[in-house]
C-alpha positions in Angstrom: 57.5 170.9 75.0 60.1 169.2 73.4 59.9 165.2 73.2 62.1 163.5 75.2 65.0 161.4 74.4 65.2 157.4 74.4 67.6 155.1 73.2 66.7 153.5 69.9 65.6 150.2 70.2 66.9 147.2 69.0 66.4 145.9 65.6 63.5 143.4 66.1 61.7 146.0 68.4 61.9 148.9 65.6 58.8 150.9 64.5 56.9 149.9 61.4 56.5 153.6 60.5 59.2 156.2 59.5 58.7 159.3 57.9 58.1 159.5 54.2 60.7 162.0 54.0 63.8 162.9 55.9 63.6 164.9 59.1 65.3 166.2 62.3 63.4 165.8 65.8 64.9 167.6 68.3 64.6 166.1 71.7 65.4 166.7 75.4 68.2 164.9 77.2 67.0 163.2 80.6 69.6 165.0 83.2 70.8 161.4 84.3 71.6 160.6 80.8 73.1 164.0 80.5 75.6 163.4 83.2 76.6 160.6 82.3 77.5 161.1 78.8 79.0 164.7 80.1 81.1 163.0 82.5 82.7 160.2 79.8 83.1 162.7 77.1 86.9 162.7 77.0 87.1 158.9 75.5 86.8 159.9 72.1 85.3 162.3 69.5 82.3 160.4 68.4 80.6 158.2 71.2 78.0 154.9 70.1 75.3 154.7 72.4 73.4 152.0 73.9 69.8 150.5 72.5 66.7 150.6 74.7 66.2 147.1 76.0 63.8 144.6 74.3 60.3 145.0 74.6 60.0 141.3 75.4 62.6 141.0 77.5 64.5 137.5 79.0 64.6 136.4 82.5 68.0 138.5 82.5 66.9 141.2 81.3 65.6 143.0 84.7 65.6 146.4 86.0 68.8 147.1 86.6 71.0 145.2 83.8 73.6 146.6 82.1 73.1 148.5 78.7 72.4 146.9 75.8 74.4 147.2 72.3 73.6 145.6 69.2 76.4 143.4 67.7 76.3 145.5 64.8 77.4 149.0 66.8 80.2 147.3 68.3 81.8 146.3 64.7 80.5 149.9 63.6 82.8 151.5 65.9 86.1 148.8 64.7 85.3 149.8 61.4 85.2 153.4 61.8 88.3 153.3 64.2 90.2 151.7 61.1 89.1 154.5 58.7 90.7 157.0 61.2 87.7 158.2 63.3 88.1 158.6 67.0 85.4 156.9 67.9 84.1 154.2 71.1 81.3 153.1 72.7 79.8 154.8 76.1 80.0 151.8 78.1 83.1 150.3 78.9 83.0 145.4 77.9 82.4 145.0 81.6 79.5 147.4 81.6 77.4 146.7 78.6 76.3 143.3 77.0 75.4 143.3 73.3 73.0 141.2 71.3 73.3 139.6 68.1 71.4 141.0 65.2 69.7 137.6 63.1 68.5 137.9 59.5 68.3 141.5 57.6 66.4 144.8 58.8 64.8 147.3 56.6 66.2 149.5 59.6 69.8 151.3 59.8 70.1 152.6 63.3 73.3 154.2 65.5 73.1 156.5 68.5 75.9 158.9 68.6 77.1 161.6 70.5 79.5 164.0 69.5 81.9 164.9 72.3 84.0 167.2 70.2 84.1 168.8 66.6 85.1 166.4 64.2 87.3 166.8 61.1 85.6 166.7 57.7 87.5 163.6 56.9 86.0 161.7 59.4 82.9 163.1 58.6 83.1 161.9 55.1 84.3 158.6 56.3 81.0 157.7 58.7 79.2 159.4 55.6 80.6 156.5 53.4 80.4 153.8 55.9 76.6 154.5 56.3 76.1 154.9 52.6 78.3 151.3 52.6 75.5 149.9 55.1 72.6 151.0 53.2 73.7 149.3 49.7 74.9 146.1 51.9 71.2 146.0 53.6 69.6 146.1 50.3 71.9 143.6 48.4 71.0 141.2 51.5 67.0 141.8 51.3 67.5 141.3 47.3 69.3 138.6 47.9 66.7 137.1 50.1 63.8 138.0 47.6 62.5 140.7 49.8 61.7 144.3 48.7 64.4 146.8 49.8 62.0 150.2 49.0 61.2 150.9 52.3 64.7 151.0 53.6 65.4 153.5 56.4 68.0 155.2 58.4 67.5 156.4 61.7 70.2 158.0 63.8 70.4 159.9 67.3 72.8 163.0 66.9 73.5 164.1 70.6 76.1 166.7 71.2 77.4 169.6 73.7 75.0 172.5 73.5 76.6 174.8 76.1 79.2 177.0 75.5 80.2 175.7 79.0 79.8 172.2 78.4 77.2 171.8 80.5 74.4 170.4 78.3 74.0 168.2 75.7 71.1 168.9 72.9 69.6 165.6 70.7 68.4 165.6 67.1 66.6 162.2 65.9 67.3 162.0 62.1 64.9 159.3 60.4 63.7 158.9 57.0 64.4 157.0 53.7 68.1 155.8 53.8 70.0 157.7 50.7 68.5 160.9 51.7 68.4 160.6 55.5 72.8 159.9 55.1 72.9 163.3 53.1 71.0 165.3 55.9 72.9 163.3 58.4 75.9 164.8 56.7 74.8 167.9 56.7 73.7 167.9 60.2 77.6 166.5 61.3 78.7 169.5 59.8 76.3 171.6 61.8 77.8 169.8 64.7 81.1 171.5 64.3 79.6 175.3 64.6 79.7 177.1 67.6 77.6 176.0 70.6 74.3 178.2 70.7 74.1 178.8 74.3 71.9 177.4 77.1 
């Protein structure tokens, strides 16, 4: 039985593990989730999704509350848009609320989902913006004395799986950040073939 898919969480609430090496986890899509993301699938390409909520959460933060986004997948998908990749967020400002991300995480995270192929340009373009992040992470942790070995990139691939566009299939790709981007590349690509079937 396949694991089953949940929102990455935010950066203070990350794991302390990753794997030693790079990997793909394929996971199942809860059929709420599914629907949703089927039924907003025509906004653009490439889709950020939302964060699981805090572990500790605020008084606001009930049952209930809108999605969350970190500040940093919000400016993810303004830079991206500027490098010519059609690209947004699944919730809509009025639907979402997004925290700010304080001090520097040994964690690179991004939930997308790929609505449609996407060119090899813009492929190459997220490849380079997440190869951009990675260097920027560790030039901040150097900066602030701390060791930057154990940085990592963790990213939730979603995309149609159906031939009828009825499904969506997930991949978790985690691992050390420079070789993590390249399978991420490679997995983008992948993204593009044919639709296996149901």
């Amino acid at each position: 039985m396949a694991n089953v898919y949940a929102p990455l969480p935010m950066p203070h609430d990350m794991p302390g593990e990753w794997p030693a090496n790079p990997t793909i986890k394929e996971m199942s899509v809860p059929s709420e989730f599914e629907a949703l993301l089927l039924s907003r699938r025509d906004r653009a390409r490439l889709l950020v999704l939302p964060r699981a909520g805090p572990m500790m959460p605020r008084r606001e933060d009930t049952a209930g509350s809108k999605p969350a986004y970190n500040d940093l997948d919000i400016l993810t998908v303004r830079v991206l848009r500027r490098s010519g990749i059609d690209i947004d967020v699944l919730h809509d400002e009025d639907e979402r609320r997004t925290s700010a991300q304080f001090g520097a995480d040994l964690v690179i995270a991004l939930g997308l989902f790929i609505t449609q192929a996407i060119a090899e340009e813009e492929i190459q373009n997220l490849y380079q913006y997440i190869k951009s992040r990675i260097a920027d992470t560790r030039a901040h942790l150097t900066k602030l004395g701390r060791d930057d070995a154990g940085v990592v990139l963790a990213v939730d691939l979603l995309r149609v799986k159906s031939p009828d566009g009825t499904a969506v299939e997930m991949r978790g790709v985690r691992g050390p950040a420079e070789e993590t981007a390249e399978l991420l590349r490679e997995a983008l690509r992948g993204s593009n073939r044919p639709a296996s079937g149901a």
